[in-house]
C-alpha positions as CSV (number, residue, x, y, z in Angstrom):
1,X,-54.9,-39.8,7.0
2,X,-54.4,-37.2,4.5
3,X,-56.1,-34.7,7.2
4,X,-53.8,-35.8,10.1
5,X,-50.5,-35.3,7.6
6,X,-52.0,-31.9,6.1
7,X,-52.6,-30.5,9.7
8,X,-49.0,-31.6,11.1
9,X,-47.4,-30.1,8.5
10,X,-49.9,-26.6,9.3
11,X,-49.1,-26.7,12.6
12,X,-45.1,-27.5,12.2
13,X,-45.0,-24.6,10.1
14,X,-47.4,-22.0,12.3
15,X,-44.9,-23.0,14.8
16,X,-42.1,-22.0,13.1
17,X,-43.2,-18.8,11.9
18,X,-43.8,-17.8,15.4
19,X,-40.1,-18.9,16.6
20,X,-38.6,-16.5,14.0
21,X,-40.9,-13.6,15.1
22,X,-40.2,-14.2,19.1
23,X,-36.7,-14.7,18.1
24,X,-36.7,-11.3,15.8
25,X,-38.7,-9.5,19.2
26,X,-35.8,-10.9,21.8
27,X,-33.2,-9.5,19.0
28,X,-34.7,-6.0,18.5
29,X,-35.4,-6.2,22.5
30,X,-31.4,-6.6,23.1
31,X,-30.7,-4.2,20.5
32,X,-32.9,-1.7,23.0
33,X,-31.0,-2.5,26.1
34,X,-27.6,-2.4,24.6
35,X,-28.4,0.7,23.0
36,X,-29.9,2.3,26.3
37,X,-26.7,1.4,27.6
38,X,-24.2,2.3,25.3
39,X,-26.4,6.2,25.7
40,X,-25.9,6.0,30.0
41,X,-21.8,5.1,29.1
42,X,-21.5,7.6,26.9
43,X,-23.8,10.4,28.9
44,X,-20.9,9.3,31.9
45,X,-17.7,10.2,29.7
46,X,-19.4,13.2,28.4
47,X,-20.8,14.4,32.3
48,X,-17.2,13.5,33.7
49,X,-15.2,15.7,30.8
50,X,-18.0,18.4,31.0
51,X,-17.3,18.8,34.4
52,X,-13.0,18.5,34.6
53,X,-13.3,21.8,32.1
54,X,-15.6,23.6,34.1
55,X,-13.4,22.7,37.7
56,X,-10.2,24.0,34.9
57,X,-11.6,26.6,34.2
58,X,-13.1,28.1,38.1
59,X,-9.7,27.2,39.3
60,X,-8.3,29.7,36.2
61,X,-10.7,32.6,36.7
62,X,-10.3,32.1,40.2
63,X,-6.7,31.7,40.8
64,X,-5.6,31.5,44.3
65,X,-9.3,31.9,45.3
66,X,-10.2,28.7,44.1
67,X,-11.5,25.4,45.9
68,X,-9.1,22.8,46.9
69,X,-11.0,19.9,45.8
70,X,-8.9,17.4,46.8
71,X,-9.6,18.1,50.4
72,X,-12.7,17.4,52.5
73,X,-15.4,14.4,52.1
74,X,-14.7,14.1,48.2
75,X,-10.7,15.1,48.9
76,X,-10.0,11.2,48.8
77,X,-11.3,9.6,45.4
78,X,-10.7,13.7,43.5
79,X,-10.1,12.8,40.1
80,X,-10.8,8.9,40.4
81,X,-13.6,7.9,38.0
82,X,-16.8,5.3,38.8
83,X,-16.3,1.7,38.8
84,X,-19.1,1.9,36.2
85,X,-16.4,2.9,33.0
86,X,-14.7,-0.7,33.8
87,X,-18.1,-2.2,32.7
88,X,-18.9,-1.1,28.9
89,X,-22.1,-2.2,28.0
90,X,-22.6,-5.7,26.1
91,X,-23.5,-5.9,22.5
92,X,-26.3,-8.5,21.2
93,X,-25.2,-11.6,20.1
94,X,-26.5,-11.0,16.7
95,X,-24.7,-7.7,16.3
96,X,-21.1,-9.6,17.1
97,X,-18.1,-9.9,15.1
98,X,-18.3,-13.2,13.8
99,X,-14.1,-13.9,14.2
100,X,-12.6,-11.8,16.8
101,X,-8.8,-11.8,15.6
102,X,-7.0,-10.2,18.8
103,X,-6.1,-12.9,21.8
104,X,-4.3,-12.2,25.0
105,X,-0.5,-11.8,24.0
106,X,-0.8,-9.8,20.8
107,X,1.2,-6.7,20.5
108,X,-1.3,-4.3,19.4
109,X,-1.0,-0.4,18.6
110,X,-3.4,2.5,19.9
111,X,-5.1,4.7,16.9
112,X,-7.3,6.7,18.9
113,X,-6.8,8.4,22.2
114,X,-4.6,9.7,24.7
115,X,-2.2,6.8,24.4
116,X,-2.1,6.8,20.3
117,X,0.9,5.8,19.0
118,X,1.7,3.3,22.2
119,X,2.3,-0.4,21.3
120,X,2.4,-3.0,24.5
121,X,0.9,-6.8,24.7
122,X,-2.9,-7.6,25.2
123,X,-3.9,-9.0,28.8
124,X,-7.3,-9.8,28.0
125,X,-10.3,-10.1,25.3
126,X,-13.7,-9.7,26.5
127,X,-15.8,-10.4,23.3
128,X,-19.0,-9.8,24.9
129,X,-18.1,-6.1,24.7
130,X,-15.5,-6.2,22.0
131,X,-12.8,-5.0,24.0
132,X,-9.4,-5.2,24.8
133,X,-7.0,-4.3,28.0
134,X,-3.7,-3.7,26.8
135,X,-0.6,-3.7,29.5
136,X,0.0,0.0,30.8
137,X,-1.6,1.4,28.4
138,X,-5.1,3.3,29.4
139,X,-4.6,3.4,33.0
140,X,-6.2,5.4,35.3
141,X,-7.4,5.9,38.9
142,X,-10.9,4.2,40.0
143,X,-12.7,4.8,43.1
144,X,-14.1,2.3,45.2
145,X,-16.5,1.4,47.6
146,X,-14.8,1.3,51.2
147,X,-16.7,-2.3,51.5
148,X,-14.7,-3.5,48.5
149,X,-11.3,-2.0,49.4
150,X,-11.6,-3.6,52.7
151,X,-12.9,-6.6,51.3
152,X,-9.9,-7.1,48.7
153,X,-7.3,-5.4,51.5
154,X,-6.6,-2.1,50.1
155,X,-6.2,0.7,52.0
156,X,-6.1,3.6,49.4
157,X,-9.5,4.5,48.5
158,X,-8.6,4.2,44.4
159,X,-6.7,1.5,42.4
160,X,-5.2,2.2,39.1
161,X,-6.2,0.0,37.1
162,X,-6.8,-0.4,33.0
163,X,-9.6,1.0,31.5
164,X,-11.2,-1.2,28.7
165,X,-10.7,0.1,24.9
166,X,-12.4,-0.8,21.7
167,X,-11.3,-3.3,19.5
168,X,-12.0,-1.0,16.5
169,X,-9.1,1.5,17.9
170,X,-6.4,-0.8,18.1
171,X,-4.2,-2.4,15.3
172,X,-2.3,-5.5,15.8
173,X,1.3,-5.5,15.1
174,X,3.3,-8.4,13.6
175,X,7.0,-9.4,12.9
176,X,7.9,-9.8,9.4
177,X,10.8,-11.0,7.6
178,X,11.6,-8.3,4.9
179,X,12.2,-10.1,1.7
180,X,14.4,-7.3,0.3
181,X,16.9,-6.6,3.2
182,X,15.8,-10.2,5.0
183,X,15.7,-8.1,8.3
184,X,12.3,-8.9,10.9
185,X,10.7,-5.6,11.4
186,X,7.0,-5.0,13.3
187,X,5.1,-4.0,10.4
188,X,1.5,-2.4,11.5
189,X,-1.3,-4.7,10.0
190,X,-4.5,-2.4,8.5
191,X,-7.2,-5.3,8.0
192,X,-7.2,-9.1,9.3
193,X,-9.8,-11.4,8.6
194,X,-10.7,-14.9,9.6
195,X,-11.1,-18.2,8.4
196,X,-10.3,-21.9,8.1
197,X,-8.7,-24.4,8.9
198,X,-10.6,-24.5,12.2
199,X,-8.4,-26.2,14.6
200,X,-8.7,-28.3,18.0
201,X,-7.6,-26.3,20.9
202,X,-7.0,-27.4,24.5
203,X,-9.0,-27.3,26.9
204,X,-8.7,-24.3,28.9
205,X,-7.4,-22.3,27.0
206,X,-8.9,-18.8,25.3
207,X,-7.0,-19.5,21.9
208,X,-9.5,-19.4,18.9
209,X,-9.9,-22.2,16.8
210,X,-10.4,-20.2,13.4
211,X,-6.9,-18.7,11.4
212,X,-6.3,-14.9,11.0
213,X,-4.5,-13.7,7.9
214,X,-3.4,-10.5,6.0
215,X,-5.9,-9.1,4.0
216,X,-4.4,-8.5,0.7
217,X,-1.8,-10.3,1.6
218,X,-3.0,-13.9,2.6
219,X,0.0,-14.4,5.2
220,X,-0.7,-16.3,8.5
221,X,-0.9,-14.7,11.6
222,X,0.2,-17.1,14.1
223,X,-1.6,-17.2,17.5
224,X,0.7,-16.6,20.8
225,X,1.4,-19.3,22.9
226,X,-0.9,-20.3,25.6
227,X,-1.0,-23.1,27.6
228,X,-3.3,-24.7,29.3
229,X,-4.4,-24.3,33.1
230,X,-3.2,-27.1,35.4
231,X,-5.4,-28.2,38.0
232,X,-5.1,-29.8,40.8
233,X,-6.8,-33.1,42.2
234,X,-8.5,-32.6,45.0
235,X,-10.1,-35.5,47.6
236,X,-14.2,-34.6,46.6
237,X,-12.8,-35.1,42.7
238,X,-14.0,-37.9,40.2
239,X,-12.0,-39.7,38.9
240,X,-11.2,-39.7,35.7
241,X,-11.7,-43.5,35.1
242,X,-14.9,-43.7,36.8
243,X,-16.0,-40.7,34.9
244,X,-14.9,-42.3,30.9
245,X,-16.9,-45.5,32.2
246,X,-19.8,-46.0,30.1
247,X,-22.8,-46.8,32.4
248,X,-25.5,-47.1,29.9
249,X,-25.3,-48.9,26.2
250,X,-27.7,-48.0,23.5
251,X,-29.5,-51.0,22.0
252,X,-31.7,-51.5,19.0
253,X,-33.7,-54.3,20.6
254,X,-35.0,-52.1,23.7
255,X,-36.3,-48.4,23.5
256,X,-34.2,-46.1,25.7
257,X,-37.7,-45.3,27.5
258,X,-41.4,-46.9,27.3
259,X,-43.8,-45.2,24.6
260,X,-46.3,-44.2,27.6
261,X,-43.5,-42.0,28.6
262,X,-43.9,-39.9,25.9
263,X,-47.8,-40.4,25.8
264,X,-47.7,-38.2,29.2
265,X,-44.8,-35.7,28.7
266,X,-47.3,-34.4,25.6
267,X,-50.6,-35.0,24.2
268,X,-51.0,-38.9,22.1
269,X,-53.6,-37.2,19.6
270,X,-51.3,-33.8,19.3
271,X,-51.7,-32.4,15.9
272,X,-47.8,-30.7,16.5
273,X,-46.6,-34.7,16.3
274,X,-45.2,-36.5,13.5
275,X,-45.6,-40.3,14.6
276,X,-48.2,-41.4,15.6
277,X,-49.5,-45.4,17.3
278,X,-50.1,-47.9,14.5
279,X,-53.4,-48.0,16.1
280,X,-54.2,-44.6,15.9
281,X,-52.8,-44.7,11.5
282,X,-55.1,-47.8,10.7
283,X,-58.2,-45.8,12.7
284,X,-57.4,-42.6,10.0
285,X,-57.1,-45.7,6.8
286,X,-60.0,-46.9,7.4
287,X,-62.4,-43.6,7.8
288,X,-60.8,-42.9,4.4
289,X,-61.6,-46.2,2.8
290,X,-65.2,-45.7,4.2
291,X,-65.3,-42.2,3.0
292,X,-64.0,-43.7,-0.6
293,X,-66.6,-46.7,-0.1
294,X,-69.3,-44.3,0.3
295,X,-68.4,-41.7,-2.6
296,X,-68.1,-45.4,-4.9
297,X,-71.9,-46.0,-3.6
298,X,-73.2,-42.6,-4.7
299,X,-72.2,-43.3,-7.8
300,X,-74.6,-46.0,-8.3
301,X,-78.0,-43.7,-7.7
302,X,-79.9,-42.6,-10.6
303,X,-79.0,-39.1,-9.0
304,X,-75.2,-39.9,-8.7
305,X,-75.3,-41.6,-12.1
306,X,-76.5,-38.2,-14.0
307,X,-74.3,-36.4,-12.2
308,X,-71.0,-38.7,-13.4
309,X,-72.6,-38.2,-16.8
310,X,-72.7,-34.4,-17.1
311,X,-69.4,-34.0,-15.6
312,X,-68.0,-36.7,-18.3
313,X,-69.7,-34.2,-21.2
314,X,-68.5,-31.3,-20.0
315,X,-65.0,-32.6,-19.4
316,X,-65.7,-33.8,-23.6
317,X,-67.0,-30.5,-24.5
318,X,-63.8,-28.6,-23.0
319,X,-61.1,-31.4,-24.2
320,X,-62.8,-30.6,-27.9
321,X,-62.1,-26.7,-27.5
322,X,-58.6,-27.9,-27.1
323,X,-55.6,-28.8,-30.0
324,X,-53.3,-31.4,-29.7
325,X,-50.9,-28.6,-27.9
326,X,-53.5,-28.1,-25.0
327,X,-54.1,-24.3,-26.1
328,X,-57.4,-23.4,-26.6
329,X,-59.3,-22.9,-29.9
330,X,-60.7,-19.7,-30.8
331,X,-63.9,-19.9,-32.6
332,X,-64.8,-18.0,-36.3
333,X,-66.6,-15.2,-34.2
334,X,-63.3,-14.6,-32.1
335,X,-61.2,-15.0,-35.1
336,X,-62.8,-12.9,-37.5
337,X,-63.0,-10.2,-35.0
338,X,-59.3,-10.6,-34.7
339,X,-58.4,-10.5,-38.4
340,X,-60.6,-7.1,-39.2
341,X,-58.7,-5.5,-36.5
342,X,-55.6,-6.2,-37.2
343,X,-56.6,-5.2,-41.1
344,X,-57.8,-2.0,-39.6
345,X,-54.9,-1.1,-38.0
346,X,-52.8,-1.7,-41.3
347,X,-55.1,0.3,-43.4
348,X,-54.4,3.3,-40.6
């Protein structure tokens, strides 16, 4: 029985070890992708300013000689980027923010860009990307497919729309009272952080359930009001009463499903289970009393006998070399040796 427990315990434990190495491959694999695709967004903002200096600068050197660009095939969606910058790539789950502490209807302020300086309220959060769309702020023109125009009924071959920016170059921006003047100013807030209480939200809605606060500070950020989405009953719906209806009570005096059940969904003599049939436990007892019975039987051969014997005197003979400590005794040989080289070294 000690086998069977030994080798479950093995084989629980070779299992693990190679969950958290497929799990570390799939993490480093997603680290791969999302860094492959964070190169191909970049390489696109880099092509598409690369190329607006070099157009600036033909249609300077040229002067009235130049192209008119926004005339012929590509006349229509000049100066219109690719749907593609709407879509930044995704970052691994394992390389998230663990709180994201911007929801839609902060006011927030732009750091970094064309826009810095520019404070307006946040639409929406996309925390797959860490990103933010803030309300005219970021906008540009973005061409696309005739298909999609058509299919959406727009008859301009671009849409302004609002290009996607980093949480990392916004700052929110919260009204506080001013304790000396008692005035409520929009002070700009350097570092939040998150934590409890963790609180029950609606359903429906995109509110987190952690608190933000001030760092350094400790004040509460409160979250902007959100409510939740109403729907509407339709004819096809459940209804709700039929749905909180229990239709099945657990029991203690009947097994939610037959033993045989699990007998075929994986092996009965597994070595990866840990229960086993009663049957299968006394089979294990009793090859280990026999293998006890049989060891208890050698003993009582001349051979088996002798053998106890010397393994009782040499068990004597090591106890003996032993003091009442357990340390072991040096003999005269050993200590004498000792003792003239310690002299030795004092005489030096």
């Amino acid at each position: 029985m000690q086998k069977v427990i030994r080798r479950t315990a093995l084989a629980r434990n070779q299992a693990q070890r190679k969950a958290i190495r497929a799990s570390k491959n799939a993490e480093r694999e997603d680290l791969k992708d999302s860094l492959r695709q964070r190169f191909a967004y970049n390489r696109l903002e880099l092509d598409n300013v690369r190329a607006e200096r070099e157009r600036r600068r033909e249609d300077w050197m040229r002067g009235p000689l130049a192209p008119q660009r926004d005339a012929g095939f590509d006349g229509k969606q000049f100066g219109a980027l690719s749907p593609q910058a709407l879509n930044p790539p995704v970052i691994p789950k394992h390389l998230r923010r663990k709180y994201v502490n911007i929801a839609a209807g902060d006011r927030v302020c732009i750091i970094k860009g064309r826009d810095q300086g520019k404070i307006n309220e946040v639409v929406r959060v996309d925390v797959t990307n860490e990103t933010v769309m803030v309300k005219d702020v970021n906008m540009t023109d973005v061409h696309f497919p005739k298909w999609l125009n058509e299919q959406h009924g727009n008859n301009k071959p671009y849409n302004t729309m609002n290009l996607p920016i980093s949480m990392d170059n916004v700052k929110l921006v919260v009204a506080l009272d001013d304790p000396a003047t008692g005035q409520t100013r929009d002070v700009l807030v350097e570092h939040v952080y998150g934590g409890e209480p963790f609180l029950e939200r609606e359903q429906g809605t995109e509110t987190p359930r952690h608190t933000r606060y001030i760092a350094g500070e400790n004040i509460e950020i409160p979250w902007p009001r959100s409510e939740a989405p109403k729907f509407k009953d339709e004819e096809s719906d459940t209804l709700r009463m039929e749905v909180e209806t229990p239709s099945w009570l657990p029991s203690l005096h009947s097994a939610p499903f037959p033993p045989s059940v699990l007998d075929e969904l994986r092996n009965k003599f597994s070595k990866y289970r840990t229960r086993h049939d009663p049957e299968f436990v006394e089979a294990k007892k009793m090859e280990d009393y026999r293998k006890e019975y049989l060891q208890s039987r050698s003993l009582l051969t001349p051979k088996g006998e002798l053998i106890a014997m010397l393994q009782a005197k040499k068990q004597a003979r090591l106890a003996a070399r032993r003091d009442a400590n357990g340390n072991l005794i040096m003999d005269d040989q050993t200590a004498g040796f000792v003792e003239k080289f310690l002299q030795e070294r004092k005489s030096a």
